[in-house]
N, C-alpha and C positions, 0 to 999 in steps of 0.2 A: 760406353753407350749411355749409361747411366747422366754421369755430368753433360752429355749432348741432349738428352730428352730434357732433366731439367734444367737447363740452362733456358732450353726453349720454352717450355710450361712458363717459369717464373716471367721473363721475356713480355709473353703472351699477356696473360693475365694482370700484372704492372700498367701496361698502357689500355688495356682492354675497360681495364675497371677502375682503377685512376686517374686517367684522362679527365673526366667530368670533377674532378676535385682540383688537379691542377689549372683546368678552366675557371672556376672561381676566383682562385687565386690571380690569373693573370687579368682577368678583367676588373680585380680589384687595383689590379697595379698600371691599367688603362694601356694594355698591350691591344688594340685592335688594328685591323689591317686597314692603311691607308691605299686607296684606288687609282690610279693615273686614267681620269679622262679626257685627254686633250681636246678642242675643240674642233680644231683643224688637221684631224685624223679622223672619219668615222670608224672606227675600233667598234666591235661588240660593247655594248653596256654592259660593264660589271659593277656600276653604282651602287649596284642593290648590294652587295660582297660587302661595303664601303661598313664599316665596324666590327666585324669578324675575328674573333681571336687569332692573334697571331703567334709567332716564335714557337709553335708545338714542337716543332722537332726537337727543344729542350726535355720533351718528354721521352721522345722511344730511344735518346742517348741514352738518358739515364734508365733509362728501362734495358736497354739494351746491355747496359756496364754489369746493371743490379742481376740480371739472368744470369751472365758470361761469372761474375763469380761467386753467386750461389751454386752454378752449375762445376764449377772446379770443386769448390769446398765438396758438394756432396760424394760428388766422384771420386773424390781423394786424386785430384790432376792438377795440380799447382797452375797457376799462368805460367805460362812461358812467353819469353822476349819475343816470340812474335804475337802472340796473344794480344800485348803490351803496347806492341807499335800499331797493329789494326787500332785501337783503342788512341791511340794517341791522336791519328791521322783524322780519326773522328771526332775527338775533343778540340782539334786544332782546328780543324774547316769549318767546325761547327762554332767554334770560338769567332771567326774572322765573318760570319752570317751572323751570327747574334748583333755584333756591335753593328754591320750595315743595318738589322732590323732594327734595333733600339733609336738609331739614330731618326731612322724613318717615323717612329713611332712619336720621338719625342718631339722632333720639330713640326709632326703631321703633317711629313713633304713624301713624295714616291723617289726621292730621291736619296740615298745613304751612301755608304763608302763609294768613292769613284773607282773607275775598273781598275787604275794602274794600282789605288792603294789597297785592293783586292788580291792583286798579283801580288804587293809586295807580302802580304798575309800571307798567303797560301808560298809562297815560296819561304817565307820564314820556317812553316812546321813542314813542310814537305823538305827540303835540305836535312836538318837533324837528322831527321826519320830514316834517309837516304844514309847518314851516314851510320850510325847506331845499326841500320841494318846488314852490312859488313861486318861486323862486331860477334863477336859472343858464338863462336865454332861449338859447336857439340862436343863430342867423344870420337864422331867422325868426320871432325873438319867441316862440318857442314853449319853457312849462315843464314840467319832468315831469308837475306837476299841474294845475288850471286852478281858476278860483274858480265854476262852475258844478256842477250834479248834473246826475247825466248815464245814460241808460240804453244807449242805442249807441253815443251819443255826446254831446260835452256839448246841455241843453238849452238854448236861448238865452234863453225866459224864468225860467229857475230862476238866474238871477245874483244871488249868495251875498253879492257887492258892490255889488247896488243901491242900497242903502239910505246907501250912503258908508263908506270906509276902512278907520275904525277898526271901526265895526258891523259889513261886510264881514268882516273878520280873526275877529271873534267868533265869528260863523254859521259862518264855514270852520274854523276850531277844533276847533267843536262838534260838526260834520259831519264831522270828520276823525277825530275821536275816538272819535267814538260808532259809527262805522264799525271802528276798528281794535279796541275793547274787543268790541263783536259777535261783530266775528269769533273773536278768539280765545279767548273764553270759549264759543263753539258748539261749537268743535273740542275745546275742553277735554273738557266734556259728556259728547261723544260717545265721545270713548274710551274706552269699557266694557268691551269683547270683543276677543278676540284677532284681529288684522287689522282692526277695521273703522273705526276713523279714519284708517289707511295706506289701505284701500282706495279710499273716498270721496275722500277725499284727490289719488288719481291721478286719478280720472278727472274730477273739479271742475277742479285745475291743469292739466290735462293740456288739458281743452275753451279756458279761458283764453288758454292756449299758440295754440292753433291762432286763436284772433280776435285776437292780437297778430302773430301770421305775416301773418295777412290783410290787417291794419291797414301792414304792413310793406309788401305788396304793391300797397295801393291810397293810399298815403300822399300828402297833401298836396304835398309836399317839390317845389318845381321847376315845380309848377301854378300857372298864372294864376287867381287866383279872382275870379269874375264880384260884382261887389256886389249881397247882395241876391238871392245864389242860393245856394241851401244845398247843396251836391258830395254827393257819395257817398265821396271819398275821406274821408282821414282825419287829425287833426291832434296826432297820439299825437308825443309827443319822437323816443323812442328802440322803436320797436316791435323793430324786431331784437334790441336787448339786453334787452327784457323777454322775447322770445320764449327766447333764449339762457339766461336765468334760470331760468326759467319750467320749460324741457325740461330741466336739470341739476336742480330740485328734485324733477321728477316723475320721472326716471330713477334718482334717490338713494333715494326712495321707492319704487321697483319693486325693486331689488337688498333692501332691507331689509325689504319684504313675506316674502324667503325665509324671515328669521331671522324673523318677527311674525304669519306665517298661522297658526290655531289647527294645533296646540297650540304658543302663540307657547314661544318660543327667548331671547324679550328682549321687555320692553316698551317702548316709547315714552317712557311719562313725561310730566308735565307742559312737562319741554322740548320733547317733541318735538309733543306736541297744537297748547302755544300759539303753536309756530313756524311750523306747519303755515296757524294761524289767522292770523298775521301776513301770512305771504305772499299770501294770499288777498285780504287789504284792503289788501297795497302795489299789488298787481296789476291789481286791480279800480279803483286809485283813480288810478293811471298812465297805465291803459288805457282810462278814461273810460267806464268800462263798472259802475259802483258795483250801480247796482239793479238790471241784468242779472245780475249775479254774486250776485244772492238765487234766481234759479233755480236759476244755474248749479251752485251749491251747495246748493243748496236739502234736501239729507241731510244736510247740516249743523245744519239747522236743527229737525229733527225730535225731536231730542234735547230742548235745551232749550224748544222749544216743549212739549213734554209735562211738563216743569218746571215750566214757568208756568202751565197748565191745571190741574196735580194742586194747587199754591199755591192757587189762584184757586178750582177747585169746593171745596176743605178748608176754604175761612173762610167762600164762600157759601151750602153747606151743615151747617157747623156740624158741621165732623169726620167727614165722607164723604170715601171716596178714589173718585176717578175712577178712575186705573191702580193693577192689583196692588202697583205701583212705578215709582217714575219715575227717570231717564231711559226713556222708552220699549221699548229694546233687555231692560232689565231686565223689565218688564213681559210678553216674550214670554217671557222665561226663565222666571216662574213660571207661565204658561201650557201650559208644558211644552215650549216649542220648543228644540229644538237649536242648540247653539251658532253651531254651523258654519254652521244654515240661515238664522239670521238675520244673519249677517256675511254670507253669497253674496246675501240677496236685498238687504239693504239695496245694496248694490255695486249691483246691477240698478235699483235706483230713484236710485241715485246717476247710472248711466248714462245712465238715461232722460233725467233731468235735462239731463243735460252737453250730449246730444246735441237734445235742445229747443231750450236756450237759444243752441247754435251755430246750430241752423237757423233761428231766430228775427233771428239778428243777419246770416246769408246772406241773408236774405228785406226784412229792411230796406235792405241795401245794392241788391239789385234794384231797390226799390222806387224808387230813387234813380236811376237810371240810366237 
């Protein structure tokens, strides 16, 4: 408990109150946000946005590293290899955001990495990650990850290595992949409006957090298991140091909501969207919890689902738009809605969400007991 409170404190206060030093720094290095206002699009005006610090999300990473392991030190909890790979999946997405922001920044185009060499990024550290997490058995045979899909937990006929070995490896690949690319391209999406991929953001990681506490609490570890009887406990690696993670990124993320509530002070950035999305699918995919965490996030998803719909009616009606604009959150804007109102209520659907998909997973473990 100790390394989970400060993990989170240091967390906190890191982006809360260094934020505004890191801003200096990056406006000396001419990181401002470049605005796409096409002509022949009436889009909402974000002109005004148009110089706005960018790439923040380099902040609550590092903010989020420096909590997770001052909070081990203090605690006397080493990292552990899943600790390591949440960490990685955030350094890597957030890696593959940085360079589309920089590029934006340098050429001052709204244009940086194209999608596919997006994809190939985010498949480069999502794969490793995929495999490293197979890896490294406990004392009780147990790995970060597991070759099954899993909604509260793994399912035992969804084995991904039925089929044998090598086919096995493929299906989990592709499952692992196509998991970590989702995610982080939802979160990208989403980040439209001032605060509202930070605030989704907390309260998705934040619900995660609390079913890896839980999972900590009711863990397999040291139980006799009956053959042939399915427990209620739970057979997560490392739930304390994903939960230790988990509350340093959503605590990094509340300190930096300061500087990012409309009228945001800094943006995020494609680092900090797709780092946001990475964590998401390290968490979900650690925590055996994969298509539980399509609720749990499920404002995540609202974004680019309205992408795919506005795609989808444009070629089936033959140049009809469904939304004024898509992503979604844009389509309220030229609805006339208020900025603000639609970042406060998305939050509110974000929460509903969170707090679903945790009672959902409370209500299965009853069910078990």
């Amino acid at each position: 408990m100790r390394s989970l409170l400060t993990a989170a404190a240091v967390s906190l206060a890191f982006t809360l109150f260094l934020t505004p030093v890191f801003l200096r720094l990056f406006r000396r290095w001419g990181w401002a946000q470049v605005i796409r206002t096409p002509d022949d699009i009436h889009n909402p005006s974000h002109s005004a946005k148009r110089g706005t610090t960018t790439m923040g999300g380099t902040i609550f990473i590092v903010g989020a590293i420096v909590g997770y392991l001052v909070g081990c030190f203090v605690g006397n909890n080493p990292p552990t290899i899943s600790g390591l790979l949440v960490i990685w999946m955030m350094v890597g997405f957030g890696a593959v955001g940085f360079i589309d922001d920089f590029m934006k920044v340098r050429r001052q185009r709204s244009l940086g990495l194209t999608g596919w060499r997006k994809i190939v990024g985010q498949v480069a550290v999502t794969v490793p990650f995929g495999i490293l997490a197979l890896q490294f058995p406990d004392a009780y045979h147990q790995t970060p990850a597991s070759g099954y899909v899993s909604v509260f937990r793994d399912i035992p006929v969804l084995n991904l290595f039925a089929l044998g070995v090598v086919v096995g490896w493929i299906l989990y690949l592709i499952w692992i992949t196509f998991i970590g690319v989702a995610w982080s391209n939802s979160t990208n999406v989403t980040d439209g409006l001032d605060g509202l991929a930070t605030g989704i953001g907390i309260f998705t990681i934040a619900a995660i957090s609390l079913s890896t506490f839980w999972q900590f609490q009711q863990t397999c570890v040291g139980q006799a298991l009956v053959p042939n009887y399915q427990p209620a406990c739970y057979t997560t690696r490392d739930p304390l140091d994903l939960t230790i993670i988990a509350a340093s990124f959503v605590s990094a993320l509340v300190g930096f909501l300061w500087w990012n509530a409309p009228k945001a002070k800094v943006f995020m950035g494609d680092a900090g969207s797709m780092a946001i999305g990475g964590v998401i699918a390290a968490l979900s995919i650690l925590s055996h919890t994969e298509l539980l965490a399509v609720l749990m996030a499920g404002a995540f998803i609202i974004g680019p689902g309205s992408v795919i719909l506005q795609r989808l009616y444009f070629k089936l009606s033959r140049g009809k738009r469904l939304f004024l604009m898509s992503p979604f959150h844009h389509h309220l804007e030229m609805r006339g809605w208020q900025e603000i109102t639609i970042v406060v209520r998305m939050w509110i659907i974000a929460g509903m969400l969170a707090v679903t998909g945790i009672g959902l997973f409370y209500v299965e473990w009853l069910s078990r007991t």
